[in-house]
N, CA, C and O atoms as a GROMACS GRO file, in nm:
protein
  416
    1UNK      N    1   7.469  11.737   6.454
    1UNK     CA    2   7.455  11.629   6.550
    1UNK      C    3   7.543  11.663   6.669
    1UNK      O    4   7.646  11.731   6.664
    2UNK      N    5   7.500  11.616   6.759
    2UNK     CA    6   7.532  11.680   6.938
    2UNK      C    7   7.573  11.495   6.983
    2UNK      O    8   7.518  11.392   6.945
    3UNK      N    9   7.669  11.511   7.058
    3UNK     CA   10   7.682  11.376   7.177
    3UNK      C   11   7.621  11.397   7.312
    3UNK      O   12   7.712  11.445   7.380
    4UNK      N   13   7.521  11.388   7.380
    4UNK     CA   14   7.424  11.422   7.497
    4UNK      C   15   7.457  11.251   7.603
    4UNK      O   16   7.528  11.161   7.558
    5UNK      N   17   7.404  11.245   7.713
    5UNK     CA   18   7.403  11.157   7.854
    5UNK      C   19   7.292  11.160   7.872
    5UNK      O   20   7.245  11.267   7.909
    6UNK      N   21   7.199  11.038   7.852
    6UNK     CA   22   7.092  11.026   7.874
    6UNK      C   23   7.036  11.031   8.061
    6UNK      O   24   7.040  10.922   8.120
    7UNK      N   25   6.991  11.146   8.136
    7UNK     CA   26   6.972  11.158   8.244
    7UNK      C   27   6.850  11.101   8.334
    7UNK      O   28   6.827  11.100   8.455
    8UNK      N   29   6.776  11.048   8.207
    8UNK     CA   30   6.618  11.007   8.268
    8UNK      C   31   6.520  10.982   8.127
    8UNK      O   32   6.540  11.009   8.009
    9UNK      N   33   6.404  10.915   8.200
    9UNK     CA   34   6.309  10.957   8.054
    9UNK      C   35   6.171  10.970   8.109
    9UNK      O   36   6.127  10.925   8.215
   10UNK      N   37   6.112  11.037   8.022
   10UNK     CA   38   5.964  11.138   8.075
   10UNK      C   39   5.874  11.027   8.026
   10UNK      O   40   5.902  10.943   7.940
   11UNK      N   41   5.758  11.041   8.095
   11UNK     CA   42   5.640  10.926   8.112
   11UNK      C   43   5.514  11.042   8.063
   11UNK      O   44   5.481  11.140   8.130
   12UNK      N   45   5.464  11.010   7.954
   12UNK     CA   46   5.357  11.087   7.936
   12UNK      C   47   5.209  11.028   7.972
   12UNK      O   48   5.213  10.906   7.990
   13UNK      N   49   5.037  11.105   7.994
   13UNK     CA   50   4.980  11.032   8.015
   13UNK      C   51   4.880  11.038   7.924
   13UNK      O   52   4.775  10.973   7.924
   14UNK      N   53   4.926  11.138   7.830
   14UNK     CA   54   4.860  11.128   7.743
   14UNK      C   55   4.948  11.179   7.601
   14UNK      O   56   5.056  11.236   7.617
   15UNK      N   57   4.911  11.163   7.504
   15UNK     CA   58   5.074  11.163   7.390
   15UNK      C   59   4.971  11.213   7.265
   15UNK      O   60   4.849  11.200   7.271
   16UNK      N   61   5.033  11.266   7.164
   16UNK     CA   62   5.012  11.271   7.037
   16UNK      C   63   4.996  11.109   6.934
   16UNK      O   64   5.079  11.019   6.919
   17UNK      N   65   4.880  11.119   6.886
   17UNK     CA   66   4.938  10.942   6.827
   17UNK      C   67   5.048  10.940   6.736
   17UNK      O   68   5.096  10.827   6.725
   18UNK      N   69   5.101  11.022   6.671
   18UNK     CA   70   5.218  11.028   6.577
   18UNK      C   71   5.339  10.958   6.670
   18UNK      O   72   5.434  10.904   6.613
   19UNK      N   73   5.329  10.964   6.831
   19UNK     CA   74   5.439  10.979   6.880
   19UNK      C   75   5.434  10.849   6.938
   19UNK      O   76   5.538  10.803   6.985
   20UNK      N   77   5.296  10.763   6.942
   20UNK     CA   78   5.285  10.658   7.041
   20UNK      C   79   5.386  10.585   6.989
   20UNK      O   80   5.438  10.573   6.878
   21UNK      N   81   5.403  10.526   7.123
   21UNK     CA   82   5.583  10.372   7.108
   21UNK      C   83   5.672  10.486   7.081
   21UNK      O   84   5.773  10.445   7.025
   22UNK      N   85   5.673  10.616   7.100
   22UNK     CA   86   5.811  10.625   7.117
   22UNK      C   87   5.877  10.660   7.274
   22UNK      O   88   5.803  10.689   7.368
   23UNK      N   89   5.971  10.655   7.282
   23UNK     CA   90   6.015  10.713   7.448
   23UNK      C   91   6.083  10.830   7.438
   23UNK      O   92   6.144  10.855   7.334
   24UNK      N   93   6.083  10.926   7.556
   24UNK     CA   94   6.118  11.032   7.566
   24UNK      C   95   6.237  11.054   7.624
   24UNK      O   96   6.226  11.029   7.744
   25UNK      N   97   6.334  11.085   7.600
   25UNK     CA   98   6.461  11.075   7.720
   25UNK      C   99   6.495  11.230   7.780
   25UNK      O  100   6.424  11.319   7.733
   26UNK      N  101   6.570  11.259   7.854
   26UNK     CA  102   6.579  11.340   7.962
   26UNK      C  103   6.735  11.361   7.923
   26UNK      O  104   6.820  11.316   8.000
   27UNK      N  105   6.781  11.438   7.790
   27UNK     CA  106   6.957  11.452   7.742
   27UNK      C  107   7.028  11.562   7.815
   27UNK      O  108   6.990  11.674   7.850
   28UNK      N  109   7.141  11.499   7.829
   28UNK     CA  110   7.244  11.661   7.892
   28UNK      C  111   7.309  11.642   7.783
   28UNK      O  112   7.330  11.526   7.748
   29UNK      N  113   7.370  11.781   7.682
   29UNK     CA  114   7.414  11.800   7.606
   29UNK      C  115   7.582  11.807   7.648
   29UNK      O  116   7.614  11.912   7.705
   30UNK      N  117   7.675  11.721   7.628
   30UNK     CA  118   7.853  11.716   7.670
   30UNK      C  119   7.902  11.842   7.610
   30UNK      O  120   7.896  11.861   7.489
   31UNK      N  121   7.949  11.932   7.694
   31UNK     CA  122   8.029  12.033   7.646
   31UNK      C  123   8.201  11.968   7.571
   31UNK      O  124   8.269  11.872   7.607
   32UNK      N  125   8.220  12.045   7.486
   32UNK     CA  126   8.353  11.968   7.460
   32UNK      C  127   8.497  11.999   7.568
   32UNK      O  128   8.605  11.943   7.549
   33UNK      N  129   8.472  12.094   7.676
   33UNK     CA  130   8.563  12.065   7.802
   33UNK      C  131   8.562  11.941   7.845
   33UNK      O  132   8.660  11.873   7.876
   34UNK      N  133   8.431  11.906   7.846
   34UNK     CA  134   8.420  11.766   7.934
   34UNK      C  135   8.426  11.658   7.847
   34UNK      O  136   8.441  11.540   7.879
   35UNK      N  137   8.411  11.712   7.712
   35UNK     CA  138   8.437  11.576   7.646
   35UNK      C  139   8.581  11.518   7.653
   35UNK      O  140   8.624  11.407   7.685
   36UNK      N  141   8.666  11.682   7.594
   36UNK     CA  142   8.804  11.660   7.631
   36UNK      C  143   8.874  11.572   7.778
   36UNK      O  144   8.974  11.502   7.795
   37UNK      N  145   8.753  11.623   7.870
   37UNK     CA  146   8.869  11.574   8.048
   37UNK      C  147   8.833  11.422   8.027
   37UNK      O  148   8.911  11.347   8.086
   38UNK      N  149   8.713  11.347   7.941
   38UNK     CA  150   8.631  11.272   7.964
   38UNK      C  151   8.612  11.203   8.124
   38UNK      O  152   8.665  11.102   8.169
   39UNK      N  153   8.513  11.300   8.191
   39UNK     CA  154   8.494  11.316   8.307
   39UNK      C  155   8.326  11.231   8.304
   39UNK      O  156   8.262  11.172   8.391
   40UNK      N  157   8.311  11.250   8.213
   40UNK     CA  158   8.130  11.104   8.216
   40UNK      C  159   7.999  11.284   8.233
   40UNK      O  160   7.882  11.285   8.195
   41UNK      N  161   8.063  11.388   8.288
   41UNK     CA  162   7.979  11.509   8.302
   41UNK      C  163   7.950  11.586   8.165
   41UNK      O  164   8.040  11.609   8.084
   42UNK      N  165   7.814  11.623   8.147
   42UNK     CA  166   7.761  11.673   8.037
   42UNK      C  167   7.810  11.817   8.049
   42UNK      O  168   7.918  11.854   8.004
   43UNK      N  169   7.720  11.898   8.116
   43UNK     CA  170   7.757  12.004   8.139
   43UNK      C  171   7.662  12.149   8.088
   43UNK      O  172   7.670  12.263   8.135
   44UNK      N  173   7.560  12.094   7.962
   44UNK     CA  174   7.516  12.130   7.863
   44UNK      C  175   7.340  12.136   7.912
   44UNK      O  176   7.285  12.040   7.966
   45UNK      N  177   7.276  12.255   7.885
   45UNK     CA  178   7.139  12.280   7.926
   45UNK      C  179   7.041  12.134   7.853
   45UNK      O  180   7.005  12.126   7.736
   46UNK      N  181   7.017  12.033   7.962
   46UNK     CA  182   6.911  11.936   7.941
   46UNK      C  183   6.824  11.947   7.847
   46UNK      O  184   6.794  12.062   7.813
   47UNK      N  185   6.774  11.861   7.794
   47UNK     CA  186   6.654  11.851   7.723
   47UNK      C  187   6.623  11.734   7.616
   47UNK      O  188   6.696  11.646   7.571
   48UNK      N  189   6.518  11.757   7.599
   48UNK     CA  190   6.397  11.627   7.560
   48UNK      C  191   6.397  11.541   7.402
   48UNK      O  192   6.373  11.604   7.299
   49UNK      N  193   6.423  11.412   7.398
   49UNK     CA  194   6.436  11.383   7.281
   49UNK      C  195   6.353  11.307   7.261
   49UNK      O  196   6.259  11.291   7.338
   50UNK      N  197   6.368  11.240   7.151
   50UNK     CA  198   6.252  11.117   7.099
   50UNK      C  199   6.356  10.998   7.076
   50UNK      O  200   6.460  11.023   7.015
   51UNK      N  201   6.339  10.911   7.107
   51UNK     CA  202   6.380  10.736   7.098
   51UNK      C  203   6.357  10.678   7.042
   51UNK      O  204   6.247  10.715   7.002
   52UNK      N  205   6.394  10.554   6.975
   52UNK     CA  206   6.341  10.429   6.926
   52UNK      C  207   6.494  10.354   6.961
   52UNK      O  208   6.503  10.238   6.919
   53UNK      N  209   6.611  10.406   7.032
   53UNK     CA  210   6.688  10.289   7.051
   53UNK      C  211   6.740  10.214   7.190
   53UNK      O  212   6.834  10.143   7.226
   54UNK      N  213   6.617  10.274   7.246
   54UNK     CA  214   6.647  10.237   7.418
   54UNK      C  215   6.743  10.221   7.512
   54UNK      O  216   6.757  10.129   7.592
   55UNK      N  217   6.862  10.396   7.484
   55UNK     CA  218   6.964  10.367   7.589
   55UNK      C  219   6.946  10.374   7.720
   55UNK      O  220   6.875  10.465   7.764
   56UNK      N  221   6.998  10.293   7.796
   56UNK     CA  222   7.034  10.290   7.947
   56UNK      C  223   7.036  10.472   7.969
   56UNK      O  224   7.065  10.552   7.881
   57UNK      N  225   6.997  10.504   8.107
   57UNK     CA  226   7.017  10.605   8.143
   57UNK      C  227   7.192  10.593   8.217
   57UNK      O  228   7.248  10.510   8.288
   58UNK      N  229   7.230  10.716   8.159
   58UNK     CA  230   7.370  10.728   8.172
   58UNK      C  231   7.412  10.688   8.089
   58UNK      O  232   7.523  10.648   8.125
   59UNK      N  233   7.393  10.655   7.925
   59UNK     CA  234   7.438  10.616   7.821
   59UNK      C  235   7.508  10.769   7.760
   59UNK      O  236   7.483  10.882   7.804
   60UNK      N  237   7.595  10.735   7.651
   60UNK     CA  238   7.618  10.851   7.568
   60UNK      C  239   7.553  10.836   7.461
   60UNK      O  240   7.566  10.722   7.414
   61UNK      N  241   7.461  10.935   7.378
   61UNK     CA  242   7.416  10.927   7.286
   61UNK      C  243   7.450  11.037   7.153
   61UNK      O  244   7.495  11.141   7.200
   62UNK      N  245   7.443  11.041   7.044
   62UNK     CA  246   7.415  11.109   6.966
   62UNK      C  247   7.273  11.154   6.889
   62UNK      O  248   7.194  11.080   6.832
   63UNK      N  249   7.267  11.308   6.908
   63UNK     CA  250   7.162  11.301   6.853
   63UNK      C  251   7.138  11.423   6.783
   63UNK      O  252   7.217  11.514   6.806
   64UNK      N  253   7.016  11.451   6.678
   64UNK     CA  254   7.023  11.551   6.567
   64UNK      C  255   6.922  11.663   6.635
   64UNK      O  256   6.867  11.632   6.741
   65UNK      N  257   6.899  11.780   6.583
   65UNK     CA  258   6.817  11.885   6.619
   65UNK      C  259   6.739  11.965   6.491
   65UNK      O  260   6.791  11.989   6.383
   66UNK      N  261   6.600  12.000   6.532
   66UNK     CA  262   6.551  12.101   6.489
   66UNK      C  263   6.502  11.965   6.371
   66UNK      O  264   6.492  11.846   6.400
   67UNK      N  265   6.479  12.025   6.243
   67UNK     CA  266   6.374  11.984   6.111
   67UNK      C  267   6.410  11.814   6.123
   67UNK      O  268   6.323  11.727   6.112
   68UNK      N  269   6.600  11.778   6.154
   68UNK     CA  270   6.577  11.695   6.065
   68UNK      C  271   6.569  11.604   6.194
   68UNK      O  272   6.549  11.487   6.163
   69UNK      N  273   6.579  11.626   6.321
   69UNK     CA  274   6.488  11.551   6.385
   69UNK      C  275   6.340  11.480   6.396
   69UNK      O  276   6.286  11.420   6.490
   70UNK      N  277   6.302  11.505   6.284
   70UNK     CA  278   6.158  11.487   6.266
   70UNK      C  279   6.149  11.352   6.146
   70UNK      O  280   6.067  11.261   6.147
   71UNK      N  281   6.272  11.376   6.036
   71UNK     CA  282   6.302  11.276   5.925
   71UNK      C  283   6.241  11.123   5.959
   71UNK      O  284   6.156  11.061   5.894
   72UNK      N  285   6.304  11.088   6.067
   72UNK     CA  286   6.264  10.929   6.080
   72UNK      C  287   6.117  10.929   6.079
   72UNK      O  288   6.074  10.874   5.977
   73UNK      N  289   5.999  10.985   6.180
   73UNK     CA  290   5.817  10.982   6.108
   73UNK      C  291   5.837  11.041   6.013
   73UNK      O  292   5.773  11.144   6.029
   74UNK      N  293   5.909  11.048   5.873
   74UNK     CA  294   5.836  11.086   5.758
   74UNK      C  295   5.765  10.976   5.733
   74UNK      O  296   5.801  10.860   5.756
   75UNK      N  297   5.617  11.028   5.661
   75UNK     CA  298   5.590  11.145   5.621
   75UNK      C  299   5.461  11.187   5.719
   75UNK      O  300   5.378  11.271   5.686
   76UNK      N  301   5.460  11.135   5.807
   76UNK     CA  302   5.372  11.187   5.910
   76UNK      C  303   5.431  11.321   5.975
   76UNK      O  304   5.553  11.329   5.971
   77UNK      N  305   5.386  11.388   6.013
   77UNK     CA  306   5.395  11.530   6.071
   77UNK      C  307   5.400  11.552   6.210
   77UNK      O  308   5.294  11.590   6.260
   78UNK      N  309   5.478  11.540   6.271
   78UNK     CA  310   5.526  11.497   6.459
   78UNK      C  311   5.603  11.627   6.503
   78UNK      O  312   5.691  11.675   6.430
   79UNK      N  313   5.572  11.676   6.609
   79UNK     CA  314   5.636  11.767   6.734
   79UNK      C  315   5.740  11.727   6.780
   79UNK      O  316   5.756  11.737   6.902
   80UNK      N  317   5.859  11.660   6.688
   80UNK     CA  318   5.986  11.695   6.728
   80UNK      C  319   6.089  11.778   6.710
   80UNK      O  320   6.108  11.823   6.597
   81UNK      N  321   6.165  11.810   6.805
   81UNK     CA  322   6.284  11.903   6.795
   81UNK      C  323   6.405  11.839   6.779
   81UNK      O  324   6.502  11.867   6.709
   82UNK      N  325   6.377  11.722   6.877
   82UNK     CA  326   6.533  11.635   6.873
   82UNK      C  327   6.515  11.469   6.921
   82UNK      O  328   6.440  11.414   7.002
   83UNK      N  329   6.622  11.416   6.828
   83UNK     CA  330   6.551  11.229   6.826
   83UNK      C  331   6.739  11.220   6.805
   83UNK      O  332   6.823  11.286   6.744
   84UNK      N  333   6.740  11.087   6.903
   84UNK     CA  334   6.828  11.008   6.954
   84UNK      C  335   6.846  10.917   6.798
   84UNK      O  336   6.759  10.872   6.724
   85UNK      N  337   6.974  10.914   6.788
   85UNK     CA  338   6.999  10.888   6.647
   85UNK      C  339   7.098  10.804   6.586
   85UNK      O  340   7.124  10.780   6.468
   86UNK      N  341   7.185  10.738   6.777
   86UNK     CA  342   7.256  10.713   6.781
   86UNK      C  343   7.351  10.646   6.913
   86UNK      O  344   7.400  10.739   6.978
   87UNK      N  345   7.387  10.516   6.965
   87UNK     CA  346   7.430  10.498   7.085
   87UNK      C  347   7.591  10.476   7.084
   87UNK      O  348   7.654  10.385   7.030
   88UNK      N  349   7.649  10.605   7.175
   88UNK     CA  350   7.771  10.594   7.153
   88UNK      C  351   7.865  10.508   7.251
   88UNK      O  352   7.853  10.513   7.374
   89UNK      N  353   7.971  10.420   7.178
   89UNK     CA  354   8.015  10.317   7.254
   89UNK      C  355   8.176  10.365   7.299
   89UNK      O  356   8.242  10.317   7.392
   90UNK      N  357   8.211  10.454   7.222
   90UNK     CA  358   8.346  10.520   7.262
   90UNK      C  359   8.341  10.658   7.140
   90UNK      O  360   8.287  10.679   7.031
   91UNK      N  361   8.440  10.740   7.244
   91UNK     CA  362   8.501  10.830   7.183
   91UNK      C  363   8.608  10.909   7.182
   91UNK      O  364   8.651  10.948   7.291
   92UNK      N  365   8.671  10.948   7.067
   92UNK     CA  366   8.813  10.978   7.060
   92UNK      C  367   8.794  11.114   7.034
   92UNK      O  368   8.745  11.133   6.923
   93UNK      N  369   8.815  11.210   7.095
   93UNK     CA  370   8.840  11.365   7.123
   93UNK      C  371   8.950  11.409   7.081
   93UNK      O  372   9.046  11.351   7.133
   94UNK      N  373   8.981  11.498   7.000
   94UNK     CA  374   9.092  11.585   6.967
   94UNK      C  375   9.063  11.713   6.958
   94UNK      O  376   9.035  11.756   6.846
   95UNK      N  377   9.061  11.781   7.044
   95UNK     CA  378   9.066  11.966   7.032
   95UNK      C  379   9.155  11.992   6.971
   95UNK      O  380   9.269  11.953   6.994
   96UNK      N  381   9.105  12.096   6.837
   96UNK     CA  382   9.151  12.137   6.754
   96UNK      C  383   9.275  12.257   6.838
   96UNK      O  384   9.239  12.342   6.920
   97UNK      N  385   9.397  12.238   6.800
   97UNK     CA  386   9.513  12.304   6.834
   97UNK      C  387   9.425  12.460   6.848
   97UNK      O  388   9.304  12.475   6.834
   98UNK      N  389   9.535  12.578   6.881
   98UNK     CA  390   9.542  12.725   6.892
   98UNK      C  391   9.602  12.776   6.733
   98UNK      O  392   9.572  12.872   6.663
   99UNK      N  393   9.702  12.664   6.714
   99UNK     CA  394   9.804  12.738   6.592
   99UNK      C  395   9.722  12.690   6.518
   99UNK      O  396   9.710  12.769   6.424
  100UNK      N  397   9.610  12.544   6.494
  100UNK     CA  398   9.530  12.536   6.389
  100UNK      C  399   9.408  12.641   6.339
  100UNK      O  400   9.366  12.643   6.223
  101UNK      N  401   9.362  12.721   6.439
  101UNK     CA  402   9.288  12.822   6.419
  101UNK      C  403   9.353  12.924   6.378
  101UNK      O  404   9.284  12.989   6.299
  102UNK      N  405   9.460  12.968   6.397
  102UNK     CA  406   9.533  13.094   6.389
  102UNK      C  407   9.584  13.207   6.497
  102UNK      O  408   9.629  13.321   6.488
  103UNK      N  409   9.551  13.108   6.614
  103UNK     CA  410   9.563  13.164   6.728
  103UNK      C  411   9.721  13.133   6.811
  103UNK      O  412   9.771  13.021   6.806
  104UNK      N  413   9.756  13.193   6.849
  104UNK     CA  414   9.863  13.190   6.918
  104UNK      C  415   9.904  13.191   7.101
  104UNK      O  416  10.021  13.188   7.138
   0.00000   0.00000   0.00000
């Protein structure tokens, strides 16, 4: 699971029916620099999710990738990669130390 900034959402004009009622959002994926400065900037190559919890654009979201993005239509069989899974209301950042890795 990824924390992404919802940037927009895509209007289709024609859809898969597996997918109808859902919305598409437009995610920037938060690098953890920016999560750390918490600067509100993603930073992270955009891209396309699936909805059912209708954040505001400019929301922070969490969201999953790849197979188990698809879990919520079980057991229908849907063209997703990645579904919004989650609306984040705060977050507490701690970068893992240098000496906790082994680094100096």
């Amino acid at each position: 699971m990824r924390i992404g900034i919802v940037r927009g959402h895509v209007v289709l004009n024609q859809s898969i029916a597996a997918l109808r009622g859902t919305r598409l959002l437009v995610v920037e994926p938060v690098t953890a620099e920016n999560l750390e400065a918490g600067n509100g900037k993603g930073g992270g190559k955009a891209l396309i999710a699936a909805d059912h919890l209708a954040p505001e654009v400019g929301s922070m979201i969490a969201f999953t990738e790849g197979r188990e993005a698809a879990n919520p239509y079980w057991p229908k069989p849907v063209p997703v990669d990645a579904y919004s899974a989650l609306i984040v209301e705060s977050v507490d950042f701690k970068p893992p130390s240098k000496e906790a890795d082994g680094k100096k």
